[in-house]
C-alpha positions as CSV (number, residue, x, y, z in Angstrom):
1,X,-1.8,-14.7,26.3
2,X,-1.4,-11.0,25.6
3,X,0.1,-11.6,22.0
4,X,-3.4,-13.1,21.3
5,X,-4.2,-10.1,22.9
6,X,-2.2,-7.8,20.6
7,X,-3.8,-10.2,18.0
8,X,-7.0,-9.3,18.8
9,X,-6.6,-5.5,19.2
10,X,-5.1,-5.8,15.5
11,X,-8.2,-7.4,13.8
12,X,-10.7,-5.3,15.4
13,X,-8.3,-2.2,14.0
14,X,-7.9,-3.5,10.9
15,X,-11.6,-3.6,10.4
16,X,-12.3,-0.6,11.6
17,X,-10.1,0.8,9.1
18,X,-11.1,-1.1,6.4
19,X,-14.7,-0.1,6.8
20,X,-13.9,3.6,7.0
21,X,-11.8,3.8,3.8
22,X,-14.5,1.7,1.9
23,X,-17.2,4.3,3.9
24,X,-14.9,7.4,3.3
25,X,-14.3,6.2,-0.8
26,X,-17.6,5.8,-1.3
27,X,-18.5,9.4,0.5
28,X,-15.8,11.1,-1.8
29,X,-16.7,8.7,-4.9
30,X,-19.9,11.0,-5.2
31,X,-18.6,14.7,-4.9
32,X,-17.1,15.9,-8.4
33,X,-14.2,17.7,-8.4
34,X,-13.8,20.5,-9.3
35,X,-12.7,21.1,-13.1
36,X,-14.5,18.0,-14.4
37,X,-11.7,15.9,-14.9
38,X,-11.3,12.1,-14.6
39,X,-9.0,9.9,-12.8
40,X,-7.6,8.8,-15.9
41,X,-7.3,12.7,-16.7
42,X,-6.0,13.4,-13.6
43,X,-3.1,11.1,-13.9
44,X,-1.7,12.2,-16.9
45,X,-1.9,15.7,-15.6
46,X,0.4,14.7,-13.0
47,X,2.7,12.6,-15.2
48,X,3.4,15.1,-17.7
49,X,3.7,17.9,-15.1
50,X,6.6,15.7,-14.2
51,X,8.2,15.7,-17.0
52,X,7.5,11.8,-17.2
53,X,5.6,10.8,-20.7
54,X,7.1,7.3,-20.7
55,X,3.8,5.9,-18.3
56,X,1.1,5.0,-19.6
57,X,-2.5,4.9,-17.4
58,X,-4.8,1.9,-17.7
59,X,-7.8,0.9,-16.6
60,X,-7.6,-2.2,-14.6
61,X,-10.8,-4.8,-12.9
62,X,-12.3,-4.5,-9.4
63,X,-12.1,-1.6,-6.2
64,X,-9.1,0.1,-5.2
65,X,-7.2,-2.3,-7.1
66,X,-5.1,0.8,-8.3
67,X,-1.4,0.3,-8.6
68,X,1.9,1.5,-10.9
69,X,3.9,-1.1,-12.2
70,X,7.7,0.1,-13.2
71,X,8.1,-3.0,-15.0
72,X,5.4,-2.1,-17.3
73,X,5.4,1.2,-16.9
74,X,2.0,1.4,-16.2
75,X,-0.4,3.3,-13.9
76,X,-3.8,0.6,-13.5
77,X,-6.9,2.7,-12.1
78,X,-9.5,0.7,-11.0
79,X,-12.7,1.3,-12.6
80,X,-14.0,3.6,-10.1
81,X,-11.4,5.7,-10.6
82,X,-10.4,5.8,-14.3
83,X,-13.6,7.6,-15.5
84,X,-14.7,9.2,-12.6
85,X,-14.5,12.9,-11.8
86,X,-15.2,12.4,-8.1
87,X,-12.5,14.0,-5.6
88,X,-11.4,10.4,-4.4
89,X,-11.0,9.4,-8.4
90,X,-8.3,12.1,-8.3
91,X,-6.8,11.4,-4.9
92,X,-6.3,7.7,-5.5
93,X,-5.2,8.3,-9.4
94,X,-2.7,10.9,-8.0
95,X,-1.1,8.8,-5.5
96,X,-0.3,6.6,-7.6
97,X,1.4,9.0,-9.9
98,X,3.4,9.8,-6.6
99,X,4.7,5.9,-6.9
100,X,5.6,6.8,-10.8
101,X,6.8,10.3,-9.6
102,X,9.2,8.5,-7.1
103,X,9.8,5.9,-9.6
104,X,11.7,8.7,-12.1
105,X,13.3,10.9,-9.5
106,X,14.9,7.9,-7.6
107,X,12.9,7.4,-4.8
108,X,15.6,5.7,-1.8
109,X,12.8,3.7,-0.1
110,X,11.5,2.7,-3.4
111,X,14.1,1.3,-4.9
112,X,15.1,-0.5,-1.7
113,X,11.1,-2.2,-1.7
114,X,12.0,-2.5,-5.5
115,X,15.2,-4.7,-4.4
116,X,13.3,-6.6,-1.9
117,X,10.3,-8.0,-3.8
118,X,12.1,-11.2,-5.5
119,X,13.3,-12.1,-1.9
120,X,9.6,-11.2,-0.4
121,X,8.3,-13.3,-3.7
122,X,10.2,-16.1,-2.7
123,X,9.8,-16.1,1.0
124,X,6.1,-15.4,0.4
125,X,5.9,-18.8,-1.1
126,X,7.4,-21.5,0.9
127,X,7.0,-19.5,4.2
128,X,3.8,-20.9,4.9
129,X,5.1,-24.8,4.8
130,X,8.6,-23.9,5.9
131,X,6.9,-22.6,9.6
132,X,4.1,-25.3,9.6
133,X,7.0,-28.0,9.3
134,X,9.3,-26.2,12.0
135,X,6.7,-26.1,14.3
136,X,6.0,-30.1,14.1
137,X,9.8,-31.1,13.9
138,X,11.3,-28.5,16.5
139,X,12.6,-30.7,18.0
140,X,14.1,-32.8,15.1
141,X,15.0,-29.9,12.9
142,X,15.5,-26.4,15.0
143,X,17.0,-24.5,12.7
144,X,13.9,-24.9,10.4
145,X,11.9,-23.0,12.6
146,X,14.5,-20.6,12.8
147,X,15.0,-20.6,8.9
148,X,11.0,-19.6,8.2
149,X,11.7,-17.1,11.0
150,X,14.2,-15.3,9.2
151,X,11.7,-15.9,5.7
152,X,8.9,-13.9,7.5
153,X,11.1,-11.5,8.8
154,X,11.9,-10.5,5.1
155,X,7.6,-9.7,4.3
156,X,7.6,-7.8,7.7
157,X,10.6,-5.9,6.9
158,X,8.7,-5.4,3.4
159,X,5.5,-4.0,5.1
160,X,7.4,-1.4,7.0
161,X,9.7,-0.8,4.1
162,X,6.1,0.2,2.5
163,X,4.9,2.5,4.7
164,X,7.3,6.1,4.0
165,X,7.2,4.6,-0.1
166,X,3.2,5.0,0.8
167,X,3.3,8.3,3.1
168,X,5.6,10.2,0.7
169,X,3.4,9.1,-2.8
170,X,0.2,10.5,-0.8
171,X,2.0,13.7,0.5
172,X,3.1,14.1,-3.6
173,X,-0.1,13.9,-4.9
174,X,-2.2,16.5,-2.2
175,X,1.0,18.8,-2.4
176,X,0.4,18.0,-6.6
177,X,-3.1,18.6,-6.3
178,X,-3.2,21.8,-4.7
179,X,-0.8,23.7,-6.7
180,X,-2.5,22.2,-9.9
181,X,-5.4,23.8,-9.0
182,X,-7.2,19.6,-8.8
183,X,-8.5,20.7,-5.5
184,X,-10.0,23.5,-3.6
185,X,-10.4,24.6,-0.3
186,X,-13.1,22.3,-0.2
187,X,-11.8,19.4,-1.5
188,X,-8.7,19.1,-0.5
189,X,-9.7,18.3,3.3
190,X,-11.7,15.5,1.4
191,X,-8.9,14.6,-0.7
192,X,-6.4,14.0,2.2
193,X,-9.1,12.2,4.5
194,X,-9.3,9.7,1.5
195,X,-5.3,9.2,1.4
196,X,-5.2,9.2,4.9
197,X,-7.4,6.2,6.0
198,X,-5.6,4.3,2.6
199,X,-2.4,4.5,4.5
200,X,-3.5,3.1,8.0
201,X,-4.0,0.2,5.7
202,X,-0.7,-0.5,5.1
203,X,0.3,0.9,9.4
204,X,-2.4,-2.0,10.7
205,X,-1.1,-4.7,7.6
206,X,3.0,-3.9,9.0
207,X,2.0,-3.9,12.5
208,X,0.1,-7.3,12.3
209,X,3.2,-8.8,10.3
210,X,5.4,-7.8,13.6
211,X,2.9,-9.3,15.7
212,X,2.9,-12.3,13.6
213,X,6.3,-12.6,13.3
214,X,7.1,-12.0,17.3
215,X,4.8,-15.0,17.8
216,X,6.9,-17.4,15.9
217,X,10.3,-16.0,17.4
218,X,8.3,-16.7,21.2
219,X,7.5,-20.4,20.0
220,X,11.3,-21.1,18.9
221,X,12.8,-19.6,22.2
222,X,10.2,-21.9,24.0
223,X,12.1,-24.6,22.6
């Protein structure tokens, strides 16, 4: 009962969240920033204050869809970001210069998420069917269980792998912004509220996946 519990707790957190980063986005989507410039701008600011003029930014379809891709070598702004000079345009575009940032200088935790996403890929896929199955034949097949276990265990260990890869690109781009000049006294509050709330994303989306994945160990041992 109290993993349902936990459960519970987690989906009513996760919404919360969810609804004040869309609320707080859409707050900071309508204050300019300062020195006029885009998100698009913004981003290749921080690139070539890097020293890094092998990334290219591109816009990319839907919100906060932003990402950088290392195999492309791409930064993707979503379209409220990419030609907007609002305060979150330049948060969001920054932090994702922070992943590109990381990305050149070497970044431990982000090569080691770099290293786990064919394995995550893979699990991702079958470990829907591969649980499902161990659940019906545990008594048949108990190391199947066991096996999807283990599968999940590799996109929980991903989530939390995510979270200092996500904390450190957000701490790069307000420490970035700042001394850039980007943001002000003002904005820079508005700026780190923005990044803030984005990263309880990924704290609520890891601590589910534990959750989720203590669940499945309970139901095996029940065996």
């Amino acid at each position: 009962m109290n993993i349902w519990i936990l459960f519970f707790i987690v989906m009513i957190l996760g919404a919360i969240v969810q609804a004040t980063l869309n609320s707080r986005f859409n707050k900071y989507s309508k204050i300019p920033i300062g020195n006029g410039m885009t998100g698009a701008e913004v981003a290749m600011k921080m690139l070539h204050d890097h020293g890094i003029y092998n990334v290219k930014v591109i816009p990319t379809r839907g919100m906060l869809t932003d990402h950088f891709n290392p195999q492309t070598m791409t930064v993707a702004l979503s379209e409220g970001v990419y030609s907007s000079r609002s305060v979150a345009a330049a948060a969001v575009a920054a932090h994702e210069c922070g992943h590109a940032v990381q990305h050149a200088t070497g970044y431990a935790p982000l090569k080691f998420r770099s290293a786990l996403v064919p394995v995550v890929n893979f699990a991702s896929n079958i470990v829907s069917i591969v649980l499902l199955l161990g659940i019906l034949l545990m008594n048949a097949f108990p190391g199947l269980l066991w096996f999807g276990i283990c599968l999940f265990a590799m996109t929980t260990l991903f989530s939390f792998v995510t979270l200092p890869v996500e904390i450190n690109a957000s701490r790069r781009a307000v420490t970035w912004l700042e001394t850039a000049g980007i943001t002000d006294d003002t904005t820079r509050p508005m700026a780190v509220d923005a990044l803030k709330w984005a990263a309880y994303t990924y704290v609520i989306s890891a601590i589910g996946s534990l959750i989720t994945l203590l669940y499945y160990i309970g139901i095996a041992r029940r065996d």
